[in-house]
C-alpha positions as CSV (number, residue, x, y, z in Angstrom):
1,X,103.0,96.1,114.0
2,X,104.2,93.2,111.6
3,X,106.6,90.8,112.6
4,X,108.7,90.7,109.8
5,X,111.3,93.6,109.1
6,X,114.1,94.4,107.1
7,X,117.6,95.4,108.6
8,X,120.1,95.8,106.7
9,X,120.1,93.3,103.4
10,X,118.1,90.7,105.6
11,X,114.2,90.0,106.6
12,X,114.0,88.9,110.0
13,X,111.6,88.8,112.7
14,X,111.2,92.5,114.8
15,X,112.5,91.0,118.3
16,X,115.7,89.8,116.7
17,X,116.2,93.6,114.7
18,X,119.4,94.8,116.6
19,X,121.7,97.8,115.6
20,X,124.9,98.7,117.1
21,X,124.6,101.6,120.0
22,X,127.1,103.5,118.0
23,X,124.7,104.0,115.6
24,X,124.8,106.9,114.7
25,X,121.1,107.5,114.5
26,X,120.7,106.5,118.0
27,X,123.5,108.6,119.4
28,X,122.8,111.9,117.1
29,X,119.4,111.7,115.8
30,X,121.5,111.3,112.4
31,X,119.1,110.1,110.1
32,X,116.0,110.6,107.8
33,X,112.6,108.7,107.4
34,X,109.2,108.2,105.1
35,X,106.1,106.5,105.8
36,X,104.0,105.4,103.0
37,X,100.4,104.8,103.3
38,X,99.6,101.2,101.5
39,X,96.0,100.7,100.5
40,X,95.4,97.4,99.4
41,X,98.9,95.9,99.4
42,X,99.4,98.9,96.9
43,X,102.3,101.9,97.7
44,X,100.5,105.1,97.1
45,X,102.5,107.4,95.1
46,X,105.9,105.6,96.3
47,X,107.6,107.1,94.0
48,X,106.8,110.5,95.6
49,X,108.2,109.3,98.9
50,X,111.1,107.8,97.4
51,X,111.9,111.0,95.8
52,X,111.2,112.9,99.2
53,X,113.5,110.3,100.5
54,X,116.3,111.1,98.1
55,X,115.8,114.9,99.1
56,X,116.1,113.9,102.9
57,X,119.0,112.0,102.1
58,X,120.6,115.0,99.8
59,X,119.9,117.5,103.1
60,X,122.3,115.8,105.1
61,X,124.8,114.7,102.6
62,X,124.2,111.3,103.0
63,X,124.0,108.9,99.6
64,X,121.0,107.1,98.9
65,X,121.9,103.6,99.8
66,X,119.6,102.2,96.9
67,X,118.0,103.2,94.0
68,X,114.1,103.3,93.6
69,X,113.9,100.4,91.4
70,X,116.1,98.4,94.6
71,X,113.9,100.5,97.6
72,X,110.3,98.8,95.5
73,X,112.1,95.3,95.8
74,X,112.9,96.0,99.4
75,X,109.3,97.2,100.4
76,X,107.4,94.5,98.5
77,X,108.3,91.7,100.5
78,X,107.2,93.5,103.5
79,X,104.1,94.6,102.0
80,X,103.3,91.5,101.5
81,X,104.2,89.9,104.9
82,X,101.8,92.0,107.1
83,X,98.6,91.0,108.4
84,X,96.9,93.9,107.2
85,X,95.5,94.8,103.4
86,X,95.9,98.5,104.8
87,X,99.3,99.2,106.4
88,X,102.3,102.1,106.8
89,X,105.2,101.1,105.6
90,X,108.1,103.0,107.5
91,X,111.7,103.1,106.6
92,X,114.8,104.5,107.9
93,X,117.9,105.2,106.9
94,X,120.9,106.7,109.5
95,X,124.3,107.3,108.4
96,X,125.3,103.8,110.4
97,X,127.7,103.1,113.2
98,X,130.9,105.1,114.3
99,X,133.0,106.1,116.9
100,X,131.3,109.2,118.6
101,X,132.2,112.0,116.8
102,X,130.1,115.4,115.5
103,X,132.1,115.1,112.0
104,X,131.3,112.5,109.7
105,X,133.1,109.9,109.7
106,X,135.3,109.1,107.0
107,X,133.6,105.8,106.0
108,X,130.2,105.0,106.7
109,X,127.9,101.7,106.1
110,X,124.4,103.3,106.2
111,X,121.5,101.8,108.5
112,X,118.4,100.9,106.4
113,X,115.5,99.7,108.4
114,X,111.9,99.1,106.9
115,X,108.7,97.6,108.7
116,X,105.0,97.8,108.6
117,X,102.5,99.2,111.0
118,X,98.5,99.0,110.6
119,X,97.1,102.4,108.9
120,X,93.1,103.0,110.3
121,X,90.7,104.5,108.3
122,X,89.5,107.9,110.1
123,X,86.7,107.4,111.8
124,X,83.4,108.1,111.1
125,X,82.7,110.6,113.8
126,X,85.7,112.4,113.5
127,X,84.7,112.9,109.6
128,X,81.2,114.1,110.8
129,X,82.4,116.4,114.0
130,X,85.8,117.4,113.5
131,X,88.4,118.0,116.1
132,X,90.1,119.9,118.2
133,X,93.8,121.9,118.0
134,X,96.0,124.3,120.0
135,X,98.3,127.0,118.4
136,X,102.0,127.4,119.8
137,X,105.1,129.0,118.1
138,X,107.0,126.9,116.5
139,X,110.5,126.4,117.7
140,X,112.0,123.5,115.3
141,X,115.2,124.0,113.7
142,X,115.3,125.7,110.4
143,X,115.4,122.8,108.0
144,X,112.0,121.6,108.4
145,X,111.4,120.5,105.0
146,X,114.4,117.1,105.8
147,X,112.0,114.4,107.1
148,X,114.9,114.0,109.8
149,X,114.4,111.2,112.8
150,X,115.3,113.4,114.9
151,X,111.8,114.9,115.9
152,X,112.3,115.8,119.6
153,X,110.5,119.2,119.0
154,X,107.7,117.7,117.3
155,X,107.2,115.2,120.1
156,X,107.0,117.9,122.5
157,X,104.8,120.7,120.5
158,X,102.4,117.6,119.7
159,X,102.6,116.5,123.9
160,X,101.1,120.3,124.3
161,X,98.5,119.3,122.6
162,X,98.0,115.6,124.3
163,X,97.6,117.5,127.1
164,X,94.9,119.7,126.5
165,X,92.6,116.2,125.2
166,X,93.2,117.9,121.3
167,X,94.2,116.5,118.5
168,X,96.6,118.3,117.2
169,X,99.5,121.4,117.4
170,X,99.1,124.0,114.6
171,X,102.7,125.8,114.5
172,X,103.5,129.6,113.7
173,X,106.6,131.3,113.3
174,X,107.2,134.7,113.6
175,X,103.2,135.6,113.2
176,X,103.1,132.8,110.0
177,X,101.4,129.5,110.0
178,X,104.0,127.0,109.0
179,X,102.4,123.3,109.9
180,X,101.2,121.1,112.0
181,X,103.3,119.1,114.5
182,X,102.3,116.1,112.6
183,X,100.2,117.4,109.6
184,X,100.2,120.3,106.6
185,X,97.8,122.9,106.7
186,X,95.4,124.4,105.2
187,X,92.8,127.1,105.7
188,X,89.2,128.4,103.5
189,X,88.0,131.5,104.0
190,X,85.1,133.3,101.8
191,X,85.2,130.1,99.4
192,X,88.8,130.2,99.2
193,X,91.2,127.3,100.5
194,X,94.8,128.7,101.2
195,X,98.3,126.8,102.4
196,X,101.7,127.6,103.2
197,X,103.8,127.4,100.5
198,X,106.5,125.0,100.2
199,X,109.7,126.5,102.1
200,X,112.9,124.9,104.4
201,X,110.5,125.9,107.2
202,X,107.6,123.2,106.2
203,X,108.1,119.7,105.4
204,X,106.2,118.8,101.6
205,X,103.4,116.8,102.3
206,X,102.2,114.1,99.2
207,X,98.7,114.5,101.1
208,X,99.1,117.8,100.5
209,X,100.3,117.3,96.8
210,X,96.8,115.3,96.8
211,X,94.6,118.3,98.1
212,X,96.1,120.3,95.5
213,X,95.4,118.1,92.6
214,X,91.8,117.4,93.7
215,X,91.2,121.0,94.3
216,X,92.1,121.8,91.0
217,X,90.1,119.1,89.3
218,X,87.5,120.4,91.6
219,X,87.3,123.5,90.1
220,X,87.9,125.0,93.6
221,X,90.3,128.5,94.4
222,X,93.3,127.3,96.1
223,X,96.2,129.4,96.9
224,X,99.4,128.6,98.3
225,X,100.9,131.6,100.4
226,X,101.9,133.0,103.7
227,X,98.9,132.9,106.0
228,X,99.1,134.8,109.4
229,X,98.0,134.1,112.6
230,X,95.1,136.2,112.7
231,X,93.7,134.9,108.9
232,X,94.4,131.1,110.8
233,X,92.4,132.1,113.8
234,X,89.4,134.0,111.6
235,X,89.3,130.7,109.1
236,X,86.2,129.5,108.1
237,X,87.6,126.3,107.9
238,X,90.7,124.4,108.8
239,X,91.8,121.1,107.6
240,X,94.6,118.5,108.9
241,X,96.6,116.7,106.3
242,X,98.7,113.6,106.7
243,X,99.2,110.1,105.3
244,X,97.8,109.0,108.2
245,X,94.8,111.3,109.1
246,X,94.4,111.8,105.6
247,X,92.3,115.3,105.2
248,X,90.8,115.9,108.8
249,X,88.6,119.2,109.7
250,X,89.4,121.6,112.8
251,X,86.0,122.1,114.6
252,X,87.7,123.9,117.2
253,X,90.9,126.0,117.8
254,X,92.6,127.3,121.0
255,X,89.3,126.7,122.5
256,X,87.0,128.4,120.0
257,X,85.0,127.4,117.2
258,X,86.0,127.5,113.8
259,X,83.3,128.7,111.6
260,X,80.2,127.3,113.2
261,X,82.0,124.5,114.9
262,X,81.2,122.1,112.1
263,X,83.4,120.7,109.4
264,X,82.4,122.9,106.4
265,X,81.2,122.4,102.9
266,X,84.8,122.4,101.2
267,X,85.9,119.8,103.3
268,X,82.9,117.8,102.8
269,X,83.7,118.4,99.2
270,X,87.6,117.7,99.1
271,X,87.4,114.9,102.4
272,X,84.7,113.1,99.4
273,X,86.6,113.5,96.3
274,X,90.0,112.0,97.9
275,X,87.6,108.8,99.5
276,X,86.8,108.4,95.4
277,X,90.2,109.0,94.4
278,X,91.3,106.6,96.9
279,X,88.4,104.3,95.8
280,X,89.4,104.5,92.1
281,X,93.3,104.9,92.4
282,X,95.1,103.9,95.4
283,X,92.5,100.3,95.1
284,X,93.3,100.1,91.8
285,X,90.1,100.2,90.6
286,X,90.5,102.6,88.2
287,X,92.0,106.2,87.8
288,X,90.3,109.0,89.0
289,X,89.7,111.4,86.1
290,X,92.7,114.0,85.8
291,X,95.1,112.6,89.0
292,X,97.9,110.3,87.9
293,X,98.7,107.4,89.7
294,X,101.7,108.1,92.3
295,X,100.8,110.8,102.4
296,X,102.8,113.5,105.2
């Protein structure tokens, strides 16, 4: 984790960050977040968080303390201080301190906190064999598509999965796949790749935006739609999506194989295409042909 951060209209070092314990993201959870892959020193798609952000921000009637123009400025310096080429910029924002009440309070002075944190390329054997994830019902709150900070039910679907030595906790609701506790979805079966669509009850991905595009340029059949637990379980393939683990297969599910318990030839084909795309566009050496320029 860098050293420098940003709190509230000042850089300072992480130890001396300090908010008040009235804050009201530390007392209610009261608060939304983004984190935006950097390749580089380059923001991928920033905008794309930033306007994620702003629809975070519009969920719980909180103002945007800063326009996008003002939330590049604040990012850059960061960017710039951390000891990695690679990093994940995280930022916060809470509806700020204020005596302990469930209203809002009349006046508020948002909390805006931004640092850096070092973003690992997948690694190669995970690429090559996959990994493993549980199933369990997902019982989040109904607006799942606010990036809120207040991710208790994630923490404790994803634990499930700690648990069991898996990687990750695929969610359904009501005999649906909605997401991952960490990650978007998505399915192939008979050539086919298939995702949730975007709904309150799934957070939009940008890596997800990303499969989309590059499926399409592909000249691969995607469709976004409700997928049920049975079509999840009988998948040919299943791929993890995030900023972090970028587009990761499912070898194995609840203790089963998925397909023949190898990544399959989509992913191989969609997992190379975004290494190019990153390559060409989020290096900056070049745009890949048909993605513009802009994670989970």
């Amino acid at each position: 984790m860098s050293d420098l951060v940003y709190l509230n209209g000042a850089y300072l070092p992480l130890a001396e960050a300090k908010i008040p314990v009235l804050d009201r993201g530390f007392i209610f959870g009261d608060g939304v977040y983004e984190v935006i892959p950097v390749y580089d020193r380059r923001p991928f798609r920033l905008d794309h968080h930033l306007q994620r952000l702003q629809h975070s921000l519009d969920g719980i009637r909180l103002a945007n303390p800063h326009s996008e123009a003002e939330w590049a400025a604040l990012i850059a310096p960061i960017v710039e201080a951390a000891d990695w080429d690679d990093q994940g910029v995280y930022l916060q924002v809470t509806r700020g301190p204020a005596p302990r009440d469930h209203a809002f309070p009349e006046e508020c002075r948002p909390t805006v906190f931004i640092m850096a944190m070092p973003l690992s390329a997948t690694p190669a054997e995970v690429v090559e064999q996959g990994v493993a994830a549980i199933t369990a019902e997902d019982n989040r709150w109904l607006r799942c598509d606010i990036k809120a900070i207040a991710l208790l039910a994630n923490v404790l679907l994803r634990q499930l999965s700690v648990d069991q030595g898996c990687a990750e906790t695929i969610l359904l609701r009501d005999g649906l796949l909605t997401e991952g506790a960490s990650s978007s979805i998505f399915i192939v079966k008979d050539g086919v790749i298939a995702a949730p669509p975007h709904s309150h009850l799934v957070l939009p991905g940008i890596t997800y935006d990303v499969v989309v595009e590059l499926a399409a340029q592909e000249g691969l059949s995607l469709v976004q739609r409700d997928i049920s637990e049975a079509e999840l379980c009988n998948a040919d393939e299943i791929w993890l999506t995030s900023s972090t683990k970028e587009i990761t297969a499912v070898t194995r599910l609840d203790g089963k194989a998925v397909g023949d318990g190898r990544p399959g030839p989509l992913f191989r084909r969609i997992h190379a295409a975004y290494q190019a795309y990153k390559h060409q566009v989020m290096r900056g050496r070049g745009l890949a042909p048909g993605v513009e320029e802009g994670g989970r």
